[in-house]
Each structure stands twice: as C-alpha cells, then as structure tokens.
DSSP file (Angstrom, degrees, kcal/mol; ACC not computed):
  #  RESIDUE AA STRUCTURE BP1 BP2  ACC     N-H-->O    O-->H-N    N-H-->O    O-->H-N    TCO  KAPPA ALPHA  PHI   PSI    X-CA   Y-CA   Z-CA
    1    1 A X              0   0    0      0, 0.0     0, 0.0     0, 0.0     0, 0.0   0.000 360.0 360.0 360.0 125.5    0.0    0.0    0.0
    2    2 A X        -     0   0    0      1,-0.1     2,-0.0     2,-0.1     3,-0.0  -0.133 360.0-116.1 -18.4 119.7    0.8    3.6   -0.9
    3    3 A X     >  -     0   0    0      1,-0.1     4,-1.3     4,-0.0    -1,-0.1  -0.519  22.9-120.4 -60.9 163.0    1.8    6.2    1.8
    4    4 A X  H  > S+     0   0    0      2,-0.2     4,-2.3     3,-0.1    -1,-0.1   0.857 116.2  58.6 -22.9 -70.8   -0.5    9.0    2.2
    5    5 A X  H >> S+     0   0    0      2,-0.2     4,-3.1     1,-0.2     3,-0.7   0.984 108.9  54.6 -34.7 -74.4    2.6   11.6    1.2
    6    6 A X  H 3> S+     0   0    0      1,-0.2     4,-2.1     2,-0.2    -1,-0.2   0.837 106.7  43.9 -27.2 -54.5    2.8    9.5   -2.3
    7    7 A X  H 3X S+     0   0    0     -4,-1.3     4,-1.2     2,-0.2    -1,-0.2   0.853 112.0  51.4 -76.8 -30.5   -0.1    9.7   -3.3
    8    8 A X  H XX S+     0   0    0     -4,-2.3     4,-3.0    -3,-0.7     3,-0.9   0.950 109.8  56.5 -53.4 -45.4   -0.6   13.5   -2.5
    9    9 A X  H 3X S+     0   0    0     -4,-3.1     4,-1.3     1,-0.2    -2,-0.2   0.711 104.1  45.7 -76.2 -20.7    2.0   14.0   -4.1
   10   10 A X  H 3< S+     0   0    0     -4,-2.1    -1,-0.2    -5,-0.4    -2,-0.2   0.612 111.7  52.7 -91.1  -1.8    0.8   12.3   -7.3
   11   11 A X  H <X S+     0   0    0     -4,-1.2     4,-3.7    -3,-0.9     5,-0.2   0.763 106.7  56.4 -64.8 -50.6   -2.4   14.0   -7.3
   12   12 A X  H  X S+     0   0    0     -4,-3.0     4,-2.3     1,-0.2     3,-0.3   0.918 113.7  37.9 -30.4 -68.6   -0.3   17.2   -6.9
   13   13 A X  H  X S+     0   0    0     -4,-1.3     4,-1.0     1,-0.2    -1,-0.2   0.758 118.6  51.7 -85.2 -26.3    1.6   16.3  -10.2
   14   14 A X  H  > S+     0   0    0      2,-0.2     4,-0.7     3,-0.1    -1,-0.2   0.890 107.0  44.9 -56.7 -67.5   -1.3   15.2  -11.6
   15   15 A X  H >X S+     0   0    0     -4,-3.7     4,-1.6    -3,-0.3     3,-0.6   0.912 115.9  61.4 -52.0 -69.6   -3.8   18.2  -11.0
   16   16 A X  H 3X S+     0   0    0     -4,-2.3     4,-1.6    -5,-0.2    -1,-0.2   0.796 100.1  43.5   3.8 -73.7   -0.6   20.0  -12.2
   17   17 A X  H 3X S+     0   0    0     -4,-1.0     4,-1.4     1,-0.3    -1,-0.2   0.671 115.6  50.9 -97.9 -23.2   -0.1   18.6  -15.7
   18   18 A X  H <X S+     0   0    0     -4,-0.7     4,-1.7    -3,-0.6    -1,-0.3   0.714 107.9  53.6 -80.9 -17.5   -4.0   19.0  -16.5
   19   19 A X  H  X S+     0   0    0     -4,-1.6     4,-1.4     2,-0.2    -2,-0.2   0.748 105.7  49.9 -80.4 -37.5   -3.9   22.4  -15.4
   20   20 A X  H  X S+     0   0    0     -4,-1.6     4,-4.2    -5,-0.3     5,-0.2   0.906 113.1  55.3 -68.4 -56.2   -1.0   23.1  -17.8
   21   21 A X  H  X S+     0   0    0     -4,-1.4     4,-1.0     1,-0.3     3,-0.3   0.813 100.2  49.9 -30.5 -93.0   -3.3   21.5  -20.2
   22   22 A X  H  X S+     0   0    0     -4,-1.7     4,-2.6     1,-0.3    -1,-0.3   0.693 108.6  55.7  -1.5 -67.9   -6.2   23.5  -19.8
   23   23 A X  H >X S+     0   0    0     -4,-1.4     4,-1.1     2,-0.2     3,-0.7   0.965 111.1  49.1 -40.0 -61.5   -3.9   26.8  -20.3
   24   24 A X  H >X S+     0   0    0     -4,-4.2     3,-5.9    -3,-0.3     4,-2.0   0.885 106.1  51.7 -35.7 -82.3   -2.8   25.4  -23.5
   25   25 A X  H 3X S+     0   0    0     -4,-1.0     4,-2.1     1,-0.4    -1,-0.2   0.654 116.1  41.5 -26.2 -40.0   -6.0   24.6  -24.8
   26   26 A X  H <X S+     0   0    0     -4,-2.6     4,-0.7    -3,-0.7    -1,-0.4   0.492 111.2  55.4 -99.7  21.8   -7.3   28.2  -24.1
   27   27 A X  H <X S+     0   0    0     -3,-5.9     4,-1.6    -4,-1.1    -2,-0.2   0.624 106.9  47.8 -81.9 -57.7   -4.6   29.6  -25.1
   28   28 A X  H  < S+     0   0    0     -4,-2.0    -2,-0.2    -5,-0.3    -3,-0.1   0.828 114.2  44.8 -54.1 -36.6   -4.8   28.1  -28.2
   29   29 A X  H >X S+     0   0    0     -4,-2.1     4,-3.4    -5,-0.2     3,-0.6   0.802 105.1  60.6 -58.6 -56.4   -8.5   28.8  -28.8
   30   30 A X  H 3X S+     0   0    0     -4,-0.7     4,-0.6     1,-0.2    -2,-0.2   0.827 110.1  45.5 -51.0 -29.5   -8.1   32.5  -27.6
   31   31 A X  H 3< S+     0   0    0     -4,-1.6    -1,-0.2     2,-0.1     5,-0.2   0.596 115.7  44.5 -95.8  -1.0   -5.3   32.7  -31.0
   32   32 A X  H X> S+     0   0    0     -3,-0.6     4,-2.5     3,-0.1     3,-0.8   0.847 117.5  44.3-107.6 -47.0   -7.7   30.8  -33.7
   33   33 A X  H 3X S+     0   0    0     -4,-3.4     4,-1.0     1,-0.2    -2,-0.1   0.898 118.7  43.1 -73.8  -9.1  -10.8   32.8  -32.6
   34   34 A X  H 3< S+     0   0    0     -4,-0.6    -1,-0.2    -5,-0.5    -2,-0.1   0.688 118.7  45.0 -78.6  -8.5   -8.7   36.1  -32.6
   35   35 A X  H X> S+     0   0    0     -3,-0.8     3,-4.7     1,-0.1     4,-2.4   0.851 117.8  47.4 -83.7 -60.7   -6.7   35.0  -36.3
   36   36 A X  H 3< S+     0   0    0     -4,-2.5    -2,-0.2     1,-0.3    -1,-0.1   0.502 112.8  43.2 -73.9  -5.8  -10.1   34.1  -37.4
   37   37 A X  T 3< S+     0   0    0     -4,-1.0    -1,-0.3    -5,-0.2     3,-0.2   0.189 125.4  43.7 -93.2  -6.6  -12.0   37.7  -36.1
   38   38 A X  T <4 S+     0   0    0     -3,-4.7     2,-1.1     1,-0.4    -2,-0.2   0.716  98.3  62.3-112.6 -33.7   -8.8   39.3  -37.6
   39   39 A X  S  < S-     0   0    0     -4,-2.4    -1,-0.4     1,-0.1     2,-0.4  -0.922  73.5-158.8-121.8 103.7   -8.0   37.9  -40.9
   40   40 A X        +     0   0    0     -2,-1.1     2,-0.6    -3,-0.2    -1,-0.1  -0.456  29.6 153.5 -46.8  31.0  -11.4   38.9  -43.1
   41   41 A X        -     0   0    0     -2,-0.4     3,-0.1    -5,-0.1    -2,-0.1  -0.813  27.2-163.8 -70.3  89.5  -11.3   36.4  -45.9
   42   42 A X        -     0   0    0     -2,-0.6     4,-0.1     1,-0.2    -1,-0.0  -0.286  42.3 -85.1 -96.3 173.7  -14.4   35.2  -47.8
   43   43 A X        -     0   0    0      1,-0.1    -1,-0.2     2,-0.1     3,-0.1  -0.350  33.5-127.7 -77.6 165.4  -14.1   32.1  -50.0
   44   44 A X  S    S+     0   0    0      1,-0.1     2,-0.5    -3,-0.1    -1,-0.1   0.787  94.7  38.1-105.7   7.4  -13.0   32.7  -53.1
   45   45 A X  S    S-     0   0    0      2,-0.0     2,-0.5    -3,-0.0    -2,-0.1  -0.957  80.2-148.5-114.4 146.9  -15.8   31.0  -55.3
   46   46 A X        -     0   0    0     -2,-0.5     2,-0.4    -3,-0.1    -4,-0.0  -0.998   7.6-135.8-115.2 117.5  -19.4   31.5  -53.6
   47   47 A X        -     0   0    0     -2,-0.5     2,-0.3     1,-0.0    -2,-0.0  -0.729  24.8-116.5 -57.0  97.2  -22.0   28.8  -54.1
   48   48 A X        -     0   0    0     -2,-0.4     2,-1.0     1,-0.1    -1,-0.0  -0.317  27.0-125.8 -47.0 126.7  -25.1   30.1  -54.8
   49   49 A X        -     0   0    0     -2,-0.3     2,-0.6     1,-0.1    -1,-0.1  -0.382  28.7-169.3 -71.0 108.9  -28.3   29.4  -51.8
   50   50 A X        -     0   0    0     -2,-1.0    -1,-0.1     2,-0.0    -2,-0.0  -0.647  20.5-123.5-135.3 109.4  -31.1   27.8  -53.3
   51   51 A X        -     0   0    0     -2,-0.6     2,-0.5     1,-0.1    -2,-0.0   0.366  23.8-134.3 -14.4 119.8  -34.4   27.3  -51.6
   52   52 A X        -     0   0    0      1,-0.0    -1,-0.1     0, 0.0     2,-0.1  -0.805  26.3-111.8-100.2 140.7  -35.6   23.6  -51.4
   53   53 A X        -     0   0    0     -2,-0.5     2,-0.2     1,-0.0     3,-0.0  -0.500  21.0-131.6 -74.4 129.5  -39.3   23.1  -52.4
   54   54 A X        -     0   0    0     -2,-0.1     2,-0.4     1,-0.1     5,-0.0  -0.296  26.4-129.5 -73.6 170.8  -41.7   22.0  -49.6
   55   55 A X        -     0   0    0     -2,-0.2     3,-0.3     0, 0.0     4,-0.2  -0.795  23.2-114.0-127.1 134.5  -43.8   18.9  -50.9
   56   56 A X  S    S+     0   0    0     -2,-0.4     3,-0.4     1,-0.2    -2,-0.0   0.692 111.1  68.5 -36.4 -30.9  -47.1   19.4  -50.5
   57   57 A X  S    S+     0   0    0      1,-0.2    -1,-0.2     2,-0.2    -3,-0.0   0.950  96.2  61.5 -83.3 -32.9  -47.6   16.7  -48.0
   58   58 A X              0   0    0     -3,-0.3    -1,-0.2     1,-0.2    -2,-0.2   0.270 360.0 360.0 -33.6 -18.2  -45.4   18.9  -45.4
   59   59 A X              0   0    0     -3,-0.4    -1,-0.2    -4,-0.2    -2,-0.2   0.455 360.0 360.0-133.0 360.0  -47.7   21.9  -45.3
C-alpha cells in the first residue's frame, strides 16, 4: 500500500499537468478565434443558396 505523502503527491503532479493543459488549450482557442476575427477572408468561389421546395404533404 501507498503512503499518504505518495499519493498527495501524485495528485499534486497530476492536477498540475491537467492544469497546464487546460492553459494550452485556451490559449490556443483564444489565438484561432482572434486570427479568425482578424484575418477577413471570404471564400474565393461563392456557391449560390437555393431554396428547397416544400412537398405538399409537409404543409
């Protein structure tokens, strides 16, 4: 069996390493929605929208 100490101390490192995670992750999110708020692009062919016809039995 584990001491006590061990195991705090591998929650510790643990809690840690997810924590770091976490940073990344919004750190990373915070630079793709800021690129993507920033950098104004449209595609460069546009697809016309065109309506699809209700079927009768649907209205």
């Amino acid at each position: 069996m584990t001491s006590p100490l061990k195991t705090l101390a591998l929650l510790a490192v643990l809690l840690h390493a997810i924590r770091c995670v976490n940073t990344a992750a919004f750190i990373a999110l915070a630079c793709y929605y800021f690129a993507s708020y920033c950098v104004n692009t449209s595609p460069a062919v546009q697809l016309p929208l065109t309506p699809l016809t209700l079927s009768s039995a649907t209205t």
